[in-house]
C-alpha positions as a Markdown table, in Angstrom:
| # | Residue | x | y | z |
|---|---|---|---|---|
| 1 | Unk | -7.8 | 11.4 | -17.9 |
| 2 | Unk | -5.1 | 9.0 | -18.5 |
| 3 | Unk | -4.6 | 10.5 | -22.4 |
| 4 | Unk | -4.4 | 14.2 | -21.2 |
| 5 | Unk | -1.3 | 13.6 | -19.3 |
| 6 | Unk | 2.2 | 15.7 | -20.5 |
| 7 | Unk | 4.4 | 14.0 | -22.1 |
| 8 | Unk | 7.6 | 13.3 | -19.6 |
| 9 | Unk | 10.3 | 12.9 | -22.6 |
| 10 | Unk | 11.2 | 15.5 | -24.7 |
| 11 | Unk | 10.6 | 13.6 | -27.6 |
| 12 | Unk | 8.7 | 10.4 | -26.8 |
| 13 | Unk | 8.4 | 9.0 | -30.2 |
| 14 | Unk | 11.8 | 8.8 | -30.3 |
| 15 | Unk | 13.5 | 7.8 | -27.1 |
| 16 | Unk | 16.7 | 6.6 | -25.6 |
| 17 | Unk | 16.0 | 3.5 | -25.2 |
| 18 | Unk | 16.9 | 1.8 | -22.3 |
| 19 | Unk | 18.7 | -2.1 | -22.9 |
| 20 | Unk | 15.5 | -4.5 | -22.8 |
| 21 | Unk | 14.9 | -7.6 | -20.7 |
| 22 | Unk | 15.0 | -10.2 | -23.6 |
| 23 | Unk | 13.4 | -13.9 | -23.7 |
| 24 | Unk | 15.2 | -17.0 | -24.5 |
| 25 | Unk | 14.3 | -16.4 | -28.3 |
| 26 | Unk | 15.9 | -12.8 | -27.8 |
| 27 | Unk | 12.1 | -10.9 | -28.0 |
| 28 | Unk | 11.2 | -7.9 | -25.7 |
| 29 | Unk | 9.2 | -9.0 | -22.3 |
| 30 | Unk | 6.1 | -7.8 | -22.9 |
| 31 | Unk | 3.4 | -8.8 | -20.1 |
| 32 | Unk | -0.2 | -8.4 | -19.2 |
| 33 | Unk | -2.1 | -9.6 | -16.2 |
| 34 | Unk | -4.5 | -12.2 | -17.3 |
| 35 | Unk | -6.9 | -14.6 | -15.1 |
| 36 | Unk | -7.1 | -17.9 | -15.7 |
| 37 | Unk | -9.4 | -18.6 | -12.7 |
| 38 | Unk | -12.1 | -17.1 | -10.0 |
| 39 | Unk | -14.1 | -15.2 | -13.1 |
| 40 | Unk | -16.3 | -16.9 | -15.8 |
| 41 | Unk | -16.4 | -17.8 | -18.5 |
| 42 | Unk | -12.6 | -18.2 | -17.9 |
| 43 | Unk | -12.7 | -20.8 | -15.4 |
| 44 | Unk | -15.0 | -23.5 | -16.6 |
| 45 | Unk | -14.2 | -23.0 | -20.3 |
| 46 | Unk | -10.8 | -24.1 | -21.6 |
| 47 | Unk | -11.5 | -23.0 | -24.6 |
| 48 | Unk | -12.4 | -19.0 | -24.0 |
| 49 | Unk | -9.5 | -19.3 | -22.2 |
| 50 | Unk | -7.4 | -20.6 | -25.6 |
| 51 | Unk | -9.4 | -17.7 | -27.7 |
| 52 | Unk | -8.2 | -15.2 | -25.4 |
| 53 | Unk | -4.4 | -16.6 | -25.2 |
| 54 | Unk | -4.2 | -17.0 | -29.0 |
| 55 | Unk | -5.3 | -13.6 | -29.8 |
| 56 | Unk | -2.6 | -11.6 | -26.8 |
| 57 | Unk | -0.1 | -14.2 | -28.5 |
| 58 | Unk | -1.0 | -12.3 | -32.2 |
| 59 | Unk | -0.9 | -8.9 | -30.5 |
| 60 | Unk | 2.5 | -9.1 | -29.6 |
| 61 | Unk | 2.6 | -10.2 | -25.5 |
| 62 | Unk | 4.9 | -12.5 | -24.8 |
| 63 | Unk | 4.3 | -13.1 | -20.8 |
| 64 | Unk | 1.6 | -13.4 | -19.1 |
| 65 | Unk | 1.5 | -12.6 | -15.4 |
| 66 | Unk | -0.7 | -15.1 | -13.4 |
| 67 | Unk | -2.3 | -15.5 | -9.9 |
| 68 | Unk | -1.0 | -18.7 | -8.4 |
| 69 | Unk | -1.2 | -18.7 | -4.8 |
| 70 | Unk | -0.3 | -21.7 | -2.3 |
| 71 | Unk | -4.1 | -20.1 | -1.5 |
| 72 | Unk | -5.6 | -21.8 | -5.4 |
| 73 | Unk | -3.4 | -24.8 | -5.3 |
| 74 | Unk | -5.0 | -25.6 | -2.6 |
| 75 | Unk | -8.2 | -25.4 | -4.6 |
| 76 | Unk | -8.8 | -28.8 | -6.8 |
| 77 | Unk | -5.1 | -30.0 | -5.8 |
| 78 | Unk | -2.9 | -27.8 | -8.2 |
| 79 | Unk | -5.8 | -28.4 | -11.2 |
| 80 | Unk | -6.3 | -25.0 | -11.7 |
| 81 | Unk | -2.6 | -24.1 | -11.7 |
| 82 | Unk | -1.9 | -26.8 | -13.9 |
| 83 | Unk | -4.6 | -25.8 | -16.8 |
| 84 | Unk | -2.8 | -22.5 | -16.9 |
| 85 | Unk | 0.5 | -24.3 | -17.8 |
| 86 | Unk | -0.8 | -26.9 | -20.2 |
| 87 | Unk | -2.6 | -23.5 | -22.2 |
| 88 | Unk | 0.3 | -21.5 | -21.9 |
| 89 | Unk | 2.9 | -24.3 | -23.4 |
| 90 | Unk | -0.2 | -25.2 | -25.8 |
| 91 | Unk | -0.2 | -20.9 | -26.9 |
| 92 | Unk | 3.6 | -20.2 | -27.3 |
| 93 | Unk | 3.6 | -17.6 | -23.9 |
| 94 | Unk | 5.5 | -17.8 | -20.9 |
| 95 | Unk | 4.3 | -17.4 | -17.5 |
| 96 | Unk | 5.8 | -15.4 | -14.4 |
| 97 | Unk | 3.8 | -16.3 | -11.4 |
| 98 | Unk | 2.9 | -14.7 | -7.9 |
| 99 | Unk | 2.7 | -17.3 | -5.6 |
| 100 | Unk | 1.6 | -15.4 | -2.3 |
| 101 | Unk | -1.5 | -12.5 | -2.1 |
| 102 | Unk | 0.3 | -9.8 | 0.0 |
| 103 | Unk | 3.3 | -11.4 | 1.5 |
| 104 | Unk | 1.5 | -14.4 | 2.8 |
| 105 | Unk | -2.1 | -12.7 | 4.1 |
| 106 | Unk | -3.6 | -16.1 | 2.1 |
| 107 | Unk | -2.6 | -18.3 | 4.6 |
| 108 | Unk | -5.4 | -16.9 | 7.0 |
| 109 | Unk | -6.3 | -18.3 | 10.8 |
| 110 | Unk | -8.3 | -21.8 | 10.9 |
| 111 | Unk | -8.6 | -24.0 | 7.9 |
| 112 | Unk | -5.6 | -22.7 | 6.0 |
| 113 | Unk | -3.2 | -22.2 | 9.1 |
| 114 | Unk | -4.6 | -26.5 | 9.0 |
| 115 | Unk | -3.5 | -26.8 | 5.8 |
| 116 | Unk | -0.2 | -25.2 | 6.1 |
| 117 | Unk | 0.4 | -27.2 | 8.9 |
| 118 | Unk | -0.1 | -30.1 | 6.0 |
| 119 | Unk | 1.8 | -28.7 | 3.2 |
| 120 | Unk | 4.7 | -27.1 | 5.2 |
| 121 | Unk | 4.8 | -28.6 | 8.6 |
| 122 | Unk | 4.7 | -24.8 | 10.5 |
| 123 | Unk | 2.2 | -23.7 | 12.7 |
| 124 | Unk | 1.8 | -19.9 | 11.4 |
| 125 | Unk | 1.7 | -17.2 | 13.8 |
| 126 | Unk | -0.1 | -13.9 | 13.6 |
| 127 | Unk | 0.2 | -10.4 | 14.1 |
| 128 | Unk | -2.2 | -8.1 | 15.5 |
| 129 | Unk | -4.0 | -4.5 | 14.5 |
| 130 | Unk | -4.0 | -1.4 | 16.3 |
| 131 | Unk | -6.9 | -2.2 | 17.9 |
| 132 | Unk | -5.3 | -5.7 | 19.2 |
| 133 | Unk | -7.5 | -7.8 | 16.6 |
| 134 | Unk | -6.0 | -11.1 | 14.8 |
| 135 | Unk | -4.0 | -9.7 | 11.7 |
| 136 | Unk | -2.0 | -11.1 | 8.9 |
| 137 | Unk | 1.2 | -13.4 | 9.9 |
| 138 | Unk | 4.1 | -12.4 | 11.0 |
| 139 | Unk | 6.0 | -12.3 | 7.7 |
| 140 | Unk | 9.2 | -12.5 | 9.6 |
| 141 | Unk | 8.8 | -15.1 | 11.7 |
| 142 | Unk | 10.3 | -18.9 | 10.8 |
| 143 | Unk | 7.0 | -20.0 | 9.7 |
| 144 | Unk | 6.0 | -17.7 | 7.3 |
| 145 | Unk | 9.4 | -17.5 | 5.8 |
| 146 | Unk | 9.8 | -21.9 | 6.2 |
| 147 | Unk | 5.9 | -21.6 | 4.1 |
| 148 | Unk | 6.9 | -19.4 | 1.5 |
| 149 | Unk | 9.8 | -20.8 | 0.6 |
| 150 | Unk | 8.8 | -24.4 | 0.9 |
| 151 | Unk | 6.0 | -23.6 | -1.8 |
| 152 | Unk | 8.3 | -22.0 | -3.8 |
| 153 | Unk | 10.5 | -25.0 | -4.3 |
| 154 | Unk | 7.4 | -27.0 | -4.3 |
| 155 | Unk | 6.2 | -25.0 | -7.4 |
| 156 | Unk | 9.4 | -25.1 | -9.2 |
| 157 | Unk | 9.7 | -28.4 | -8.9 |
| 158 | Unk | 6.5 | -29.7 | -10.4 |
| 159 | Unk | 6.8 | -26.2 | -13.3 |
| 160 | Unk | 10.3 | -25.4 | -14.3 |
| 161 | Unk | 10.2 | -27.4 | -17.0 |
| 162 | Unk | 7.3 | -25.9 | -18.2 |
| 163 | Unk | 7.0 | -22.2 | -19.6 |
| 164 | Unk | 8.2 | -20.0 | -16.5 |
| 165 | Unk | 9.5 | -17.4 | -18.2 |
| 166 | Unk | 13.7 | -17.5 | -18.9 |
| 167 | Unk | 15.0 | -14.2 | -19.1 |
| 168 | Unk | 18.4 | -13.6 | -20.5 |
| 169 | Unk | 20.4 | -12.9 | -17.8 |
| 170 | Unk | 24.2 | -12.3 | -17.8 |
| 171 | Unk | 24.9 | -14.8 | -20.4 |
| 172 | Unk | 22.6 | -17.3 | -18.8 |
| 173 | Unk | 18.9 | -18.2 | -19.6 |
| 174 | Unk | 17.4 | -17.9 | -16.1 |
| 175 | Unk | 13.7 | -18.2 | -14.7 |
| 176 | Unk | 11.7 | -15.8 | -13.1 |
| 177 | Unk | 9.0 | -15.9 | -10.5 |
| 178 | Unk | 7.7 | -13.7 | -7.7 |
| 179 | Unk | 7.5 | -14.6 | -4.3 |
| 180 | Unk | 4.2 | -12.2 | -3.6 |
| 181 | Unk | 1.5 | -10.1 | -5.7 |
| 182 | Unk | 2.0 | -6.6 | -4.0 |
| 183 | Unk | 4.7 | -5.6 | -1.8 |
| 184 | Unk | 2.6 | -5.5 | 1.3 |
| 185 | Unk | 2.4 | -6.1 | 5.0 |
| 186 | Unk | -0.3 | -4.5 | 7.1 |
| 187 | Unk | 2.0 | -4.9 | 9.8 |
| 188 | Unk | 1.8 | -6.3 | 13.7 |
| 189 | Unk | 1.2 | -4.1 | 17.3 |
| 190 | Unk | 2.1 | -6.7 | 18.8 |
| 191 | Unk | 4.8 | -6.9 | 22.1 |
| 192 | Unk | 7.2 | -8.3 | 19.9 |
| 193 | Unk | 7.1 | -6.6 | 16.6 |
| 194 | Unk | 6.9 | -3.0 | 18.8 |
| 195 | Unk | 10.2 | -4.4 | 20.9 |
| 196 | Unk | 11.7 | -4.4 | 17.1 |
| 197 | Unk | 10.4 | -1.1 | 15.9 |
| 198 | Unk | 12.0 | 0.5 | 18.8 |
| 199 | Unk | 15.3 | -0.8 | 18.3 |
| 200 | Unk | 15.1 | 0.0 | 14.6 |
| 201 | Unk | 14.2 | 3.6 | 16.0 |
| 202 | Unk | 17.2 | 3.7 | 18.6 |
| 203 | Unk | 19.5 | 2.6 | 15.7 |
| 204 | Unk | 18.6 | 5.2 | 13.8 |
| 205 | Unk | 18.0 | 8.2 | 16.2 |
| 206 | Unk | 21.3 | 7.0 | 18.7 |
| 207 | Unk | 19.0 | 9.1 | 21.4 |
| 208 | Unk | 15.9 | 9.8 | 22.6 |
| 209 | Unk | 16.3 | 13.8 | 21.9 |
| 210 | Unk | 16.5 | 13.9 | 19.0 |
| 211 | Unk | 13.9 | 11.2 | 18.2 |
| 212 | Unk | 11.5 | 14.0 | 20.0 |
| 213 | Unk | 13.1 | 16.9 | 18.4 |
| 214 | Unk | 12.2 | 15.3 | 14.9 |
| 215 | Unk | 8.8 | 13.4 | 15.6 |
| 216 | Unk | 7.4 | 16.4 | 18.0 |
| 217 | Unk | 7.4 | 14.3 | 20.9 |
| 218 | Unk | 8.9 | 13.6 | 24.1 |
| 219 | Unk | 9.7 | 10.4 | 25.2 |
| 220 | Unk | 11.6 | 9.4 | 28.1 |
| 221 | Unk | 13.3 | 6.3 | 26.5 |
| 222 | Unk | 12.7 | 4.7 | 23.3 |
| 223 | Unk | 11.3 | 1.8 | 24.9 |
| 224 | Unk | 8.3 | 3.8 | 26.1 |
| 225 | Unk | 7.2 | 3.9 | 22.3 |
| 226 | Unk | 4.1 | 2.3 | 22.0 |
| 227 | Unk | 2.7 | 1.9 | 18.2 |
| 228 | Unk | -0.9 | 1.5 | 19.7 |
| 229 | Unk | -1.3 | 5.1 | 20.9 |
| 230 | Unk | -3.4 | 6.7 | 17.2 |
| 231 | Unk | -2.3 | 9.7 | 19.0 |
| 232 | Unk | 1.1 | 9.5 | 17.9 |
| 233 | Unk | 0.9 | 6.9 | 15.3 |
| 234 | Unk | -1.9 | 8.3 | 13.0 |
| 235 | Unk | -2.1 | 6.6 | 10.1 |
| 236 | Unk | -5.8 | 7.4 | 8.9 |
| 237 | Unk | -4.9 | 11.0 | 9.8 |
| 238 | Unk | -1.6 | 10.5 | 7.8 |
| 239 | Unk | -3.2 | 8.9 | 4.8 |
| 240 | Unk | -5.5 | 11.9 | 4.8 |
| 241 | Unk | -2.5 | 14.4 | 5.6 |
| 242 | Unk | -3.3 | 15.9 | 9.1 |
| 243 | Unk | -1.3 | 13.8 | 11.4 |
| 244 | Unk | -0.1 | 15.6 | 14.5 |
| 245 | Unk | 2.9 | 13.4 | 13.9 |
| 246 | Unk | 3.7 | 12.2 | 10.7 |
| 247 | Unk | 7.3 | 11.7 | 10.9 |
| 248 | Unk | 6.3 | 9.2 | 13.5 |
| 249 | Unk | 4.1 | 7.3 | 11.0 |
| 250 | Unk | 6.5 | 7.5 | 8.3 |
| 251 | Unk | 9.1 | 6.0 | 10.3 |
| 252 | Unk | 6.8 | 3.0 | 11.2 |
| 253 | Unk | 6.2 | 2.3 | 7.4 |
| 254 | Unk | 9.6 | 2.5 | 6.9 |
| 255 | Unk | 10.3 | 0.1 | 9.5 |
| 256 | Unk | 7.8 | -2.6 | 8.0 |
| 257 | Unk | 8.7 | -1.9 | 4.6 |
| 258 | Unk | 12.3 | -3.1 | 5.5 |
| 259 | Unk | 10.7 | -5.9 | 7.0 |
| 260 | Unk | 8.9 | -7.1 | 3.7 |
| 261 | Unk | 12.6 | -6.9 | 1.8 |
| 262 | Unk | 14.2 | -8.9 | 4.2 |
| 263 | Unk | 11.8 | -11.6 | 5.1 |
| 264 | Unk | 11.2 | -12.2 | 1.0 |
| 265 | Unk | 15.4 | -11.8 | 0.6 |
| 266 | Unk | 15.3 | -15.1 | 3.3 |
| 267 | Unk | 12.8 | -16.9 | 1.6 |
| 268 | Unk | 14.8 | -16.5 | -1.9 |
| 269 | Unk | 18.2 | -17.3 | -0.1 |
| 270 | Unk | 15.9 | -21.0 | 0.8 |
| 271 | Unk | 14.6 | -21.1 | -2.7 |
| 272 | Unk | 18.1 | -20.4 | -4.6 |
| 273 | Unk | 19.9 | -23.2 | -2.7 |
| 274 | Unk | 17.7 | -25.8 | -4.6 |
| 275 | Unk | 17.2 | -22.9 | -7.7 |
| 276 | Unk | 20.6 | -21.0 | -7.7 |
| 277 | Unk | 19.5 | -19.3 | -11.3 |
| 278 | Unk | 16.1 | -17.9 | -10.0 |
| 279 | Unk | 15.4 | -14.6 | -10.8 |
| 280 | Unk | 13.3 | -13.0 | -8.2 |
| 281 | Unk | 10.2 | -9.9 | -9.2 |
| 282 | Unk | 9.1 | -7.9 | -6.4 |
| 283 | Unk | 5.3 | -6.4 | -7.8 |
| 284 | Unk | 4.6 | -2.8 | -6.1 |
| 285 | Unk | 1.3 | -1.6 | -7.0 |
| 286 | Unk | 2.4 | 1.9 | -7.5 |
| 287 | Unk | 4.8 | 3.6 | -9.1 |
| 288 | Unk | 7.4 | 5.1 | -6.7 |
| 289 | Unk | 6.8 | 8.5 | -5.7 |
| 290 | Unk | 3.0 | 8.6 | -6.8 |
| 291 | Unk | 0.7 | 11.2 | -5.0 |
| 292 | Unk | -2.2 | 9.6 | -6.2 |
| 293 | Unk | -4.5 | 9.0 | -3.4 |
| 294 | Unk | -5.0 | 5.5 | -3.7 |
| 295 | Unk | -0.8 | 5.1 | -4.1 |
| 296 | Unk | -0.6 | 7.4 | -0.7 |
| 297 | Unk | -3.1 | 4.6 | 1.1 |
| 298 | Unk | -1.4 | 1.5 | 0.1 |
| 299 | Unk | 2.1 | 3.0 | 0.8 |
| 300 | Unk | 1.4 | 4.0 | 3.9 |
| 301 | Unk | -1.5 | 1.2 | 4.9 |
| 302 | Unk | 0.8 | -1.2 | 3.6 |
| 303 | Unk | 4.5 | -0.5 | 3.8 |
| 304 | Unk | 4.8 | -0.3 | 0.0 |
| 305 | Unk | 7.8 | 1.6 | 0.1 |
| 306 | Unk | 10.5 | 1.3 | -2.5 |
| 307 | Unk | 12.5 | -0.2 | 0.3 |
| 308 | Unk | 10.2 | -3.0 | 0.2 |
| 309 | Unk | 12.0 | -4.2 | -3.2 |
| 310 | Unk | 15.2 | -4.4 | -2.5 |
| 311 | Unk | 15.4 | -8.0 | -2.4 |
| 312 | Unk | 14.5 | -8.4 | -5.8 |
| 313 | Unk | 16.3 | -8.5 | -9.2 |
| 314 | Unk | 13.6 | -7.0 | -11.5 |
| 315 | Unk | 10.3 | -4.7 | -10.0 |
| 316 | Unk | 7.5 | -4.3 | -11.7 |
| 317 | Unk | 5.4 | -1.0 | -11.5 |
| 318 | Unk | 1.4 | -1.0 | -11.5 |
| 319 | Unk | 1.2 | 2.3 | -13.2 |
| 320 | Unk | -1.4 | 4.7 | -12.4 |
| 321 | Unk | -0.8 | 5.7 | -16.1 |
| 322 | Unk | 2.3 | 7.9 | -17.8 |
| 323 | Unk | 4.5 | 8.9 | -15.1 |
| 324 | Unk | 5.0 | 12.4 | -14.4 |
| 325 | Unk | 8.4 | 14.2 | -14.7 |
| 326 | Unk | 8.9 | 14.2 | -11.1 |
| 327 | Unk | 8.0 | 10.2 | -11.2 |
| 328 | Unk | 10.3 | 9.4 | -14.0 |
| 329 | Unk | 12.8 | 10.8 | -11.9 |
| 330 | Unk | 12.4 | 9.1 | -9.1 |
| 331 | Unk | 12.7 | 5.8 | -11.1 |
| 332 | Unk | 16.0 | 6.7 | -12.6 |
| 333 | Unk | 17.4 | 7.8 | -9.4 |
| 334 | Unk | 16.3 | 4.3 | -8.0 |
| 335 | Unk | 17.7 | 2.3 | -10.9 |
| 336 | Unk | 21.1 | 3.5 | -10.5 |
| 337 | Unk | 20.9 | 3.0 | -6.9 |
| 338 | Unk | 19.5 | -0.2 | -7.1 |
| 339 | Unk | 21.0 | -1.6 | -10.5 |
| 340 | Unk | 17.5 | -3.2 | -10.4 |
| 341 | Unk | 15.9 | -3.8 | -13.4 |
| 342 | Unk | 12.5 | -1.8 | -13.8 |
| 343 | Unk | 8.9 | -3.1 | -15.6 |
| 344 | Unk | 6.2 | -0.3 | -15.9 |
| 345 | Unk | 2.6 | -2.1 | -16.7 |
| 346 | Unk | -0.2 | 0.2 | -16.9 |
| 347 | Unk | -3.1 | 0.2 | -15.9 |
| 348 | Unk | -6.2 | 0.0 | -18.5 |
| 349 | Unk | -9.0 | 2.4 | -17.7 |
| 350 | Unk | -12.6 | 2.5 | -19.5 |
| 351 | Unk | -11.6 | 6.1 | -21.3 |
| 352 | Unk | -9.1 | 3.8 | -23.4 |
| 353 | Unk | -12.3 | 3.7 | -26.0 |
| 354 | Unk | -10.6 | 6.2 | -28.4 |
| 355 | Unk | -11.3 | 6.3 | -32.4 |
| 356 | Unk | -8.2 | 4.1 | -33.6 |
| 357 | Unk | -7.9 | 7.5 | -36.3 |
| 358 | Unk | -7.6 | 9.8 | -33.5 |
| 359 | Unk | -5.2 | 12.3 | -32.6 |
| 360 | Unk | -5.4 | 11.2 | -28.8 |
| 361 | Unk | -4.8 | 7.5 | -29.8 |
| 362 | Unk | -1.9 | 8.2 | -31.5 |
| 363 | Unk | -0.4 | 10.4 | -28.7 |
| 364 | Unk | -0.9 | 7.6 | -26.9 |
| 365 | Unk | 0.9 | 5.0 | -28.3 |
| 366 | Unk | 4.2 | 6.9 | -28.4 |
| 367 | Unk | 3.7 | 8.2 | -24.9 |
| 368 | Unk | 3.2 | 4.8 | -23.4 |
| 369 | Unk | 5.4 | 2.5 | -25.4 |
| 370 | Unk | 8.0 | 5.4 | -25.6 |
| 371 | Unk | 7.9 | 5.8 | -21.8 |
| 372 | Unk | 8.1 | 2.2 | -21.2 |
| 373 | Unk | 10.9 | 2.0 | -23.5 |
| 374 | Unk | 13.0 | 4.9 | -22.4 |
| 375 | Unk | 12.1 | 4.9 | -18.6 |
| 376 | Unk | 12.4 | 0.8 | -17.9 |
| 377 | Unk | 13.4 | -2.5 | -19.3 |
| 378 | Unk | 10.5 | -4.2 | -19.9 |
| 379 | Unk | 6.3 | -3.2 | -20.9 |
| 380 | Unk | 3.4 | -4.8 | -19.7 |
| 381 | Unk | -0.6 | -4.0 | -18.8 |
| 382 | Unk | -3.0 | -4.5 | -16.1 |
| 383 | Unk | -5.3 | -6.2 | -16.8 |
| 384 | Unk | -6.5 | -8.2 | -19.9 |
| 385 | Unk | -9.7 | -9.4 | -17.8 |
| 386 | Unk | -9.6 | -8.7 | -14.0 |
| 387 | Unk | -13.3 | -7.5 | -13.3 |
| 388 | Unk | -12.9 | -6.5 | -9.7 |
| 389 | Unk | -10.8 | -3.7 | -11.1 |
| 390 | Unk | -9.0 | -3.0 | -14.2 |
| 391 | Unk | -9.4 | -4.6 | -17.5 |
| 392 | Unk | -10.5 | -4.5 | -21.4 |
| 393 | Unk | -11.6 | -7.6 | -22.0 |
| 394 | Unk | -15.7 | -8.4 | -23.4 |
| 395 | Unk | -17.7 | -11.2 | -22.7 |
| 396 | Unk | -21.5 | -11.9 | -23.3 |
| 397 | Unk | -21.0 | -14.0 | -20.4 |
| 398 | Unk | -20.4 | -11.8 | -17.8 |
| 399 | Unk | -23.3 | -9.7 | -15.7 |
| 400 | Unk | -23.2 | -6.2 | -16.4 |
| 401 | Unk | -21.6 | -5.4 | -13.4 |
| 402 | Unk | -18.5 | -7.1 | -14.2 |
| 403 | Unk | -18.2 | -5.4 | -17.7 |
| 404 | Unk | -17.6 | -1.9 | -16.1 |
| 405 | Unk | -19.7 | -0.1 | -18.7 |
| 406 | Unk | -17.8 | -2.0 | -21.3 |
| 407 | Unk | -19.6 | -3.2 | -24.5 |
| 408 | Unk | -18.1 | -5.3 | -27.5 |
| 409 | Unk | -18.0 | -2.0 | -29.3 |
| 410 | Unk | -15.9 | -0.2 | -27.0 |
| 411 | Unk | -13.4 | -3.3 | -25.7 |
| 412 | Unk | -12.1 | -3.5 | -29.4 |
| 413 | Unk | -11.2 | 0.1 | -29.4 |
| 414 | Unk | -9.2 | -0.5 | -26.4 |
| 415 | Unk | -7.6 | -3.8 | -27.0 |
| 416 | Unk | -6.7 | -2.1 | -30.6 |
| 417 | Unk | -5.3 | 1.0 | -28.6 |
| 418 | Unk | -3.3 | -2.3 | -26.3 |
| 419 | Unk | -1.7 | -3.5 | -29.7 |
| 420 | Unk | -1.0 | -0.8 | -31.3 |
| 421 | Unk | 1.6 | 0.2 | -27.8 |
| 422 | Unk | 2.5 | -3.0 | -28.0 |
| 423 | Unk | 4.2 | -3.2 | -31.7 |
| 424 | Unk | 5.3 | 0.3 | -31.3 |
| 425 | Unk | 7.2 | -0.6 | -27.8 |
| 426 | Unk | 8.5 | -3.5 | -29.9 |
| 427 | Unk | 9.9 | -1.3 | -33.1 |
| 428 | Unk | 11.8 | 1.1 | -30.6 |
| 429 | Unk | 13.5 | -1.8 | -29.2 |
| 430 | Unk | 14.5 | -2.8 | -32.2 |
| 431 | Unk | 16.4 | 0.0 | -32.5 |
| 432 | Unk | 18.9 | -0.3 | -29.1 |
């Protein structure tokens, strides 16, 4: 699969390499998605925890990048959140956190809308599906954006001494933390949010004609748009590509993607008047332009357009694995649009069981570190030991069905495979 993928550089064991995001102590970020909490042995066991820590520590990672959601401080009153500190100080790494699940969809109807009414004195308000059922909130309205960026100041102030990672920064050591996991919003059919949509539309189109000349359509007025008709606004149909009217579609996810950018670019205005040197990282779980079925659903599902960045200083990729040539493209063409600053973490897959002596292992670790290198600013994996979907990581603890047909056997081929990219990406840094 992931190892029979052309190389995209010409010579990827020896790159152009792009100028690195550098720690405090002037080291390469390299990150990896690790969990602290939800899966055992990990969350009863300090010490796995330490074992596990240590050894990404003598591998090379620097960063790791951690659930903590308003949604598990809430759990034990901040006890999980603050184990993951006290281990990270105790094991030399730093921490970038993401501290909402999908732009907010953790503060959910009943006893966490209660609880936010506790922590952030808002009463949350909610969108609705297609089908006029209770949704997610509405990420633009003053609660949601008076909740995130309450618990953003709330989390810096009891952290920022510890190790949030400090990024060099124009001269200035500056920390980093992300104000969701996933760019995403299922979005709202609501009255409201459809008034918007059609605004945003008559913005853009200046008149109906030509609205209906590019969607296939034919509208009287903009206002007669309606995002509940599935006639027009497909999305299942567009996600599986035989929409009557995908333009239509396409300009909807559009709309909510610029919606995401700007309701996280309020929140951080909040944060940075408390926290001026906050760095903010927008996570995408795809890399931009990605035809990959499961990319095509959550772009279009959620709104995880590239516009749905913009607010952010640094984005971090979920990599399907090595881009393509056309992919690699579109992430140049975005960095010097942006000036953004770019983080490709791949994710691990259960063929990374290769003979360490092997030819495909090999190719490997130059396309990979030498992609990450050349293509981005910054290298990173996902996951060291998320069961629910990607990882490498062995335990005799687990049930079988959380190993994913791993066995001790095979995870140390991989996690070899994981440090060997890793001190490679590391060597061709040295050399910008």
């Amino acid at each position: 699969m992931q190892f029979l993928i052309f190389l995209v550089l010409c010579s990827v064991s020896s790159p152009v390499v792009n100028d690195p995001l550098t720690l405090s102590n002037d080291k390469p970020l390299v990150s990896i998605y690790y969990f602290t909490h939800w899966w055992e042995p990990w969350k009863s066991d300090d010490n796995a925890i330490l074992d596990d820590l240590n050894r990404l520590r003598s591998m090379g990672f620097n960063t790791l990048l951690l659930d903590q959601e308003w949604s598990q401080a809430i759990d034990g009153d901040w006890k999980w959140l603050d184990r993951d500190f006290r281990l990270a100080k105790q094991t030399g790494l730093s921490i970038v956190p993401w501290l909402s699940l999908k732009t907010w969809s953790d503060i959910s109807p009943g006893h966490r809308a209660k609880l936010a009414k506790d922590w952030f004195g808002v009463d949350m308000r909610y969108g609705v599906d297609q089908d006029g059922k209770q949704a997610s909130p509405l990420i633009y309205d003053e609660s949601a954006i008076i909740a995130g960026a309450k618990y953003a100041i709330m989390y810096l102030d009891r952290y920022i001494s510890g190790p949030i990672l400090r990024l060099r920064w124009d001269g200035k050591e500056r920390p980093v933390i992300s104000l969701s996991v996933e760019s995403a919003w299922n979005g709202s059919f609501d009255e409201t949010t459809n008034l918007m949509f059609c605004r945003w539309l008559r913005n853009r189109y200046s008149d109906i004609d030509s609205l209906n000349n590019s969607w296939g359509t034919d509208y009287d007025g903009f206002f007669d748009i309606d995002t509940r008709d599935k006639a027009i606004f497909d999305y299942m149909g567009h996600i599986e590509g035989n929409a009557k009217h995908p333009l239509a579609v396409e300009n909807h996810v559009e709309f909510r993607s610029g919606i995401i950018s700007d309701s996280l670019a309020r929140m951080a205005s909040i944060v940075r008047e408390k926290y001026p040197d906050v760095l903010f990282l927008a996570e995408i779980p795809y890399q931009y332009g990605s035809q990959h079925p499961h990319a095509r659903g959550y772009r279009i599902g959620y709104g995880a357009n590239p516009r749905s960045c913009e607010y952010a200083d640094i984005v971090l990729f979920r990599n399907t694995g090595p881009l393509t040539a056309d992919e690699a493209k579109t992430l140049q063409d975005y960095q010097r649009e942006t000036g953004q600053k770019f983080i490709l973490t791949y994710r691990t897959y259960s063929d990374w069981d290769v003979e360490p002596e092997s030819s495909s292992f090999s190719d490997s670790v130059n396309t990979y570190a030498g992609q990450a290198a050349s293509l981005s600013n910054g290298f990173g994996f996902y996951s060291f030991n998320e069961m629910g979907d990607t990882h490498v990581a062995y335990s005799q603890a687990m049930s079988e069905e959380e190993q994913k047909g791993w066995t001790s056997e095979r995870s140390d081929k991989a996690i070899k495979l994981m440090e060997d990219m890793v001190k490679h990406y590391i060597e061709l840094t040295k050399k910008h």
